[in-house]
C-alpha positions, 0 to 999 in steps of 0.5 A: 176452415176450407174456401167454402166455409170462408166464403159462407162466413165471409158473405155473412160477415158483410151481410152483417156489416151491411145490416148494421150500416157499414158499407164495406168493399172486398178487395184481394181475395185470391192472389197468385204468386207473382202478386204476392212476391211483388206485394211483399217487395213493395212491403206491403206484406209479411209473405213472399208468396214462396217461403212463406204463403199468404192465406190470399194465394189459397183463397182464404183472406179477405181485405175489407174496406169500408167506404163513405162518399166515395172515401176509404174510411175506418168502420164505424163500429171499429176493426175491434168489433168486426174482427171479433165477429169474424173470430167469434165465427171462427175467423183468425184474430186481427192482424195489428199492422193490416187490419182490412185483413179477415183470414178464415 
């Protein structure tokens, strides 16, 4: 899946979260090599941004949150359900540890 084909299937994924009455925020898109490397020290992430690349320093993840009265809180249809819409889309399958993860 090139960017654009993520960023179509991104925008219909959030349209459909929308529809269905999720209220969802993006968040980390793209990130630069420095953003990554100190993410990854942080523990944050499995990639240093360098040996081994994330999907975001290419513009092709997206971390999703979902929001109700200004709180972060979990999808009401669930991350099963979504990340299978997203694969049915051909989206990558869920990431157990980082679940807000949506990588084309």
């Amino acid at each position: 899946m090139n960017r654009v084909e993520f960023t179509r299937n991104l925008v219909n994924l959030l349209a459909a979260m929308m529809l269905e009455g999720e209220h969802p925020i993006i968040d980390y898109v793209k990130r630069s090599d420095e953003e990554q490397k100190r993410l990854f020290m942080e523990g944050k992430s499995k990639c240093d941004g360098y040996a081994v690349r994330s999907q975001h320093q290419v513009g092709k993840a997206a971390d999703i949150y979902f929001v109700e009265e200004n709180k972060l809180v979990d999808p009401n249809k669930g991350f099963s359900y979504w990340h299978k819409y997203w694969q049915d889309k051909g989206g990558k399958p869920i990431i157990d540890w980082d679940k807000n993860h949506f990588e084309g």
